[in-house]
C-alpha positions in Angstrom: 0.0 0.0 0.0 1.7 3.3 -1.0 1.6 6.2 1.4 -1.3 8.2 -0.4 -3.6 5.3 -0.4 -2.6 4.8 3.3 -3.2 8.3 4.3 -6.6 8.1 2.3 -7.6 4.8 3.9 -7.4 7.0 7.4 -9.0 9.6 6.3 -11.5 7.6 5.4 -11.8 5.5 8.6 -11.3 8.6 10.8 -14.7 10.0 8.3 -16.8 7.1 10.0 -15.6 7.6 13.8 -16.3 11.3 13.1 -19.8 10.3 11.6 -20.2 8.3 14.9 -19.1 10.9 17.2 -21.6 13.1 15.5 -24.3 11.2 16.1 -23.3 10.5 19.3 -23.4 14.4 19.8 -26.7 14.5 18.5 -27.9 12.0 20.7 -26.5 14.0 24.1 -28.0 17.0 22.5 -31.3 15.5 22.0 -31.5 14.0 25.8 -30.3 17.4 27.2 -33.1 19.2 24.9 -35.7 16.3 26.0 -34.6 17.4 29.9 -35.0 20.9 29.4 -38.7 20.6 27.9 -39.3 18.0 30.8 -38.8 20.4 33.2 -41.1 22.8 31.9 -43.9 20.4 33.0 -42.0 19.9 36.3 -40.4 16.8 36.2 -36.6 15.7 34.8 -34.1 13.2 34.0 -31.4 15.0 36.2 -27.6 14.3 35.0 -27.7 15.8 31.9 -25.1 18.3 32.8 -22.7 15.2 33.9 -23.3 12.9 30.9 -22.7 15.9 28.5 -19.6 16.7 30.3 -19.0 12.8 29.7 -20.2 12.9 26.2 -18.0 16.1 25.4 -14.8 14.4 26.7 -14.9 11.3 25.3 -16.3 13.4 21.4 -13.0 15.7 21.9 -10.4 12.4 22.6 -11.9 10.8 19.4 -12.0 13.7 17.1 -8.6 14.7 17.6 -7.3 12.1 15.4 -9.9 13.7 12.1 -9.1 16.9 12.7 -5.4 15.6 12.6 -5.9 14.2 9.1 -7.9 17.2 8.1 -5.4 20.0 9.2 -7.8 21.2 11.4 -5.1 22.2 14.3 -3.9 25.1 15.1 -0.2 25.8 13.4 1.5 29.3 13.9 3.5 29.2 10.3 4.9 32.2 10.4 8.6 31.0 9.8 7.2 27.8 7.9 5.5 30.0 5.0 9.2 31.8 4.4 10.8 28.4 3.6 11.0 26.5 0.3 9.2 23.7 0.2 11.8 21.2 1.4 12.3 23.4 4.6 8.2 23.4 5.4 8.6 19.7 4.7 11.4 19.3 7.7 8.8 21.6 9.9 6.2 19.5 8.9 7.4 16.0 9.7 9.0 17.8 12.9 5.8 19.3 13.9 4.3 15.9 13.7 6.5 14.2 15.3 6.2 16.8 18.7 2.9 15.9 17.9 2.8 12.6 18.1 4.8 12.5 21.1 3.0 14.9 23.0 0.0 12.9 22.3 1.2 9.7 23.2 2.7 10.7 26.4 -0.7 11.9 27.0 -2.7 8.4 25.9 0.4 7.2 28.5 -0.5 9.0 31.5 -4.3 8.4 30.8 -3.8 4.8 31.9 -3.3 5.7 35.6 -6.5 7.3 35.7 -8.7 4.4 34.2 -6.5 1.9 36.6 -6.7 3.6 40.0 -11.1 4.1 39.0 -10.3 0.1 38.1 -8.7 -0.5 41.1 -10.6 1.1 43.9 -14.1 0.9 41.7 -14.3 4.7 41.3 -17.6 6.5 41.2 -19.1 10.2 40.2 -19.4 12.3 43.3 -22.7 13.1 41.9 -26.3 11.7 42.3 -25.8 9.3 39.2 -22.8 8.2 40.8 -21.4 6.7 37.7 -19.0 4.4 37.6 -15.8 6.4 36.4 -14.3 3.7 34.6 -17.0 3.3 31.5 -16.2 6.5 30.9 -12.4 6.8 31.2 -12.0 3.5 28.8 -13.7 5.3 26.0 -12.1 8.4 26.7 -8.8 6.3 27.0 -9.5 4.8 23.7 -9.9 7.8 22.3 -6.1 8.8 23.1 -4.7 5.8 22.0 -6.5 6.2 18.6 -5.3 9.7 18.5 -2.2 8.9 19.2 -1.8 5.6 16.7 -3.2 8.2 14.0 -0.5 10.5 14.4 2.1 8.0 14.4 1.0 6.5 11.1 0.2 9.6 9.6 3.8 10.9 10.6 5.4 7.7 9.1 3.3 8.5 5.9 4.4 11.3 5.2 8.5 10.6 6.0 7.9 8.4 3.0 6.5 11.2 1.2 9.1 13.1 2.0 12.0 10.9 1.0 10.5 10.0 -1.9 10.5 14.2 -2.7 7.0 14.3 -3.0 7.0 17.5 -1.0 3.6 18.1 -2.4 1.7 15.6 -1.4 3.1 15.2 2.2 2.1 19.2 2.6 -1.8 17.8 1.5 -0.8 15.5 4.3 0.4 17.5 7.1 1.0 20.9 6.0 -0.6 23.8 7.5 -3.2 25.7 5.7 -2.1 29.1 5.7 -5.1 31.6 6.3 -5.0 33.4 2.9 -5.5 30.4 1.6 -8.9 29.5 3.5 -10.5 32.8 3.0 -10.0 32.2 -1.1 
């Protein structure tokens, strides 16, 4: 599988979690919206505000990795725009790689978390008392995705790279300079 059909193969996959996370943001929305209009009439489901905070966490951890493959983070290319293209393709493949390690140190030190609420059988210090762990393990999973993504994407795009494709591996994980998104 070359590098292009590789990067478009998680684009594609990263497409259906985003879907899901969608609808899964759709879903919250619609039970917080049902709460509201139940309370009108005096009665409620109570723990919306908890699951949406639970909702929102676990949505961010899994949509990092799409807005990874769609450029979607925030770069400050000031230096990067100045450079030929083989110098934005060294701060490219460097900014992904501070990236990707950032990221996996992160999926790295959300293990602790999940395994102490594993451990002692953690709860919510709320009415729902929810058991901390089935959300952490989705939330986890969402890191690990995230960071997996940017390690592949980051290898991707070395190949690009070293092939001299400077080109495509900017499509890949350039940085969309803001003249060019107001065109």
């Amino acid at each position: 599988m070359t590098a292009e059909r590789f990067l478009a193969f998680l684009r594609r996959l990263n497409t259906g979690v985003a879907i899901l996370v969608g609808i899964g943001l759709l879903g919250c929305a619609a039970f917080v919206l049902l709460d509201i209009v139940l309370r009108q009439v005096g009665t409620s489901f109570g723990g919306t505000d908890e699951i949406s905070g639970y909702v929102m966490a676990i949505a961010t951890s899994w949509g990092m990795a799409f807005t990874l493959l769609e450029l979607g983070h925030v770069r400050i290319d000031l230096l990067r725009t100045r450079l030929p293209s083989r110098g934005r393709a060294a701060m490219d493949l460097f900014s992904m790689l501070i990236l990707a390690a950032v990221v996996t140190l992160i999926a790295w030190q959300c293990w602790p978390v999940l395994a102490n609420s594993l451990r002692n059988g953690s709860t919510a210090n709320t009415p729902l008392e929810t058991p901390l762990a089935w959300v952490q393990t989705p939330w986890l999973l969402g890191w690990v995705w995230f960071a997996l993504v940017s390690w592949a994407t980051l290898f991707a795009a070395a190949i690009l790279v070293l092939r001299g494709e400077f080109d495509k591996s900017e499509a890949a994980i350039g940085a969309f300079a803001e003249t060019e998104t107001l065109q």
